[in-house]
N, C-alpha and C positions, 0 to 999 in steps of 0.2 A: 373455652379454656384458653388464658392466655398466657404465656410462657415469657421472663425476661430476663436478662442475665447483665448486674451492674456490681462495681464495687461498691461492696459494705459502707457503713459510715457508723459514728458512734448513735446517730436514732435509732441503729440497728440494733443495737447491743441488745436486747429481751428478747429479741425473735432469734438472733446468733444462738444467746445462751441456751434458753427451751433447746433448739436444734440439736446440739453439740450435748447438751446431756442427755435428751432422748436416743442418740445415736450410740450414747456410750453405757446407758443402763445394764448392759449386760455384763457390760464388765466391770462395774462397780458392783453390781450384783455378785459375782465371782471374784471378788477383794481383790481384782489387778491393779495393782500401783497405777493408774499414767495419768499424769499432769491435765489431760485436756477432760478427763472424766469426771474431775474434782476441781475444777478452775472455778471460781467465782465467778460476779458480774464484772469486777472492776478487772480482774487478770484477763477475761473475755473481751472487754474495752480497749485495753491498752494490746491487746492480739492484733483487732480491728484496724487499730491506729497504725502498727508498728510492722505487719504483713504482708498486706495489699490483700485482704482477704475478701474472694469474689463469690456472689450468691445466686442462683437461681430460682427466681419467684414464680411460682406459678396461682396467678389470678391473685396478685400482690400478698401471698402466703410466703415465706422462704422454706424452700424445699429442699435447699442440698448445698452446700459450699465448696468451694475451694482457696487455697494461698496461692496468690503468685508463683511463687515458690515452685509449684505443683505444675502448675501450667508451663514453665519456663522446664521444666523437667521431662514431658510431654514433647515439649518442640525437641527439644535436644535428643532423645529418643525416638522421633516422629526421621529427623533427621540421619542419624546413627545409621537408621533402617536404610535409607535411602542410599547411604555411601556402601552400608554391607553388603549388599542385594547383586550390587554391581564390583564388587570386590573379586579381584582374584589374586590366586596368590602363584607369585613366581620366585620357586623354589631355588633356581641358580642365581637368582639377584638375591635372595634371602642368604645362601651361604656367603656370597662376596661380602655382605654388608657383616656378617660375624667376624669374615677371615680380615677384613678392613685393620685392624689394629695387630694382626701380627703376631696375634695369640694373647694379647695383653689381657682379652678379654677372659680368658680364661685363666690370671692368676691368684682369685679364691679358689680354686681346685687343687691349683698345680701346689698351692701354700697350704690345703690342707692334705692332703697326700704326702708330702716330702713332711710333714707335721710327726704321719705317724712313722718314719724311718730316721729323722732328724731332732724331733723334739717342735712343741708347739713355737719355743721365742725365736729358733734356731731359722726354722722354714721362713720366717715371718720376716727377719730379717734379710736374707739369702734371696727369697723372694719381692722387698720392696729393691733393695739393690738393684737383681737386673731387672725390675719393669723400669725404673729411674732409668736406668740407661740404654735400656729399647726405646725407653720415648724418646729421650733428650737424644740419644744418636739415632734414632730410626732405625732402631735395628729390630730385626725378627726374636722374640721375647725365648723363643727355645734357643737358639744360640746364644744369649748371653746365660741363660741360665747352665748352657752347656761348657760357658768357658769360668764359670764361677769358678773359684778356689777348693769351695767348700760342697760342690758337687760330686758324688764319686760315681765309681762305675758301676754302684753295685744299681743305676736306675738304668735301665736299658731305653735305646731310644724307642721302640714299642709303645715300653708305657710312658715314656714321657707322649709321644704322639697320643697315647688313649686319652693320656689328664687335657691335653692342648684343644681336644677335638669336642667342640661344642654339642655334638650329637649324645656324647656321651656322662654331657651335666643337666640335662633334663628337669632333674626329680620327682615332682608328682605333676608337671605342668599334661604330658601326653591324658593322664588319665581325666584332670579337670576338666581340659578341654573336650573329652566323651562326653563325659558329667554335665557341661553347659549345654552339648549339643543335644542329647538325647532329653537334655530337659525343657528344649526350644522345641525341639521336635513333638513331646506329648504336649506341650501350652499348642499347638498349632502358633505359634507366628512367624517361623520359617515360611509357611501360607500364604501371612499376609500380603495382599494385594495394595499397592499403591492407593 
């Protein structure tokens, strides 16, 4: 048995097609719409041509394909692994790099909050105001907002700190990030080995 692995070419295109439909019968069986199930010879051809589409022959038969595409997809995740594996995370460098801009980051919050005490156009203004002028003067984004005109005192600075503080704009990222983990953890490739 001999095994070889080269890019397609268009001589290929009948042993591509047989392939590619055999591999999809069941789901033209099952009336699933998808393009590569129902592809012709010539849409098959012009794949070959336009992909980099690579084949595995075993004993000059083709037995299984892949796109470029696919393989460049592979590296990039073969790679991923190798930066993640070694990755830590440092949580005091992670808060400086939030507080970095001064709260600025935080004024889709701060504009929806004051939204529901101000009015939606009201905040929206109010808030592009002073981030303009945190930026343009470097200033810290909760002081200009505290010296607005149209700031009153019914927001205590409390909650302005609550809306300012990034811990507290989350929204569903804590739970996704379970979600991903717990879903890496049953694939076993948290595991994988080098």
């Amino acid at each position: 048995m001999s095994d070889s692995f080269r890019q397609l070419t268009e001589a290929d295109t009948a042993a591509y097609y047989a392939l590619v439909h055999a591999a999809y019968a069941s789901a033209r069986d099952l009336g699933i719409k998808f393009d590569a199930a129902t592809a012709d010879a010539a849409q098959m051809q012009r794949h070959i041509g336009t992909h980099g589409v690579y084949g595995m022959f075993r004993d000059s038969e083709l037995v299984a394909s892949v796109t470029l595409i696919c393989i460049y997809l592979s590296a990039q995740l073969q790679n991923a692994i190798a930066i993640l594996r070694g990755m830590t995370v440092n949580e005091a460098r992670m808060r400086r790099n939030l507080d970095m801009q001064g709260g600025l980051l935080l004024s889709e919050k701060v504009m929806f909050e004051l939204g529901k005490k101000m009015g939606k156009q009201t905040a929206h203004h109010v808030v592009y105001e002073c981030a303009m002028q945190a930026y343009e003067q470097q200033r810290d984004f909760k002081e200009t907002l505290r010296a607005h005109p149209q700031m009153d005192n019914s927001i205590s600075d409390d909650e302005l700190n609550r809306w300012l503080d990034p811990v507290n704009y989350l929204g569903s990222a804590p739970r996704k990030v379970d979600e991903v983990i717990a879903a890496a953890q049953a694939s076993g490739l948290l595991e994988m080995r080098a």
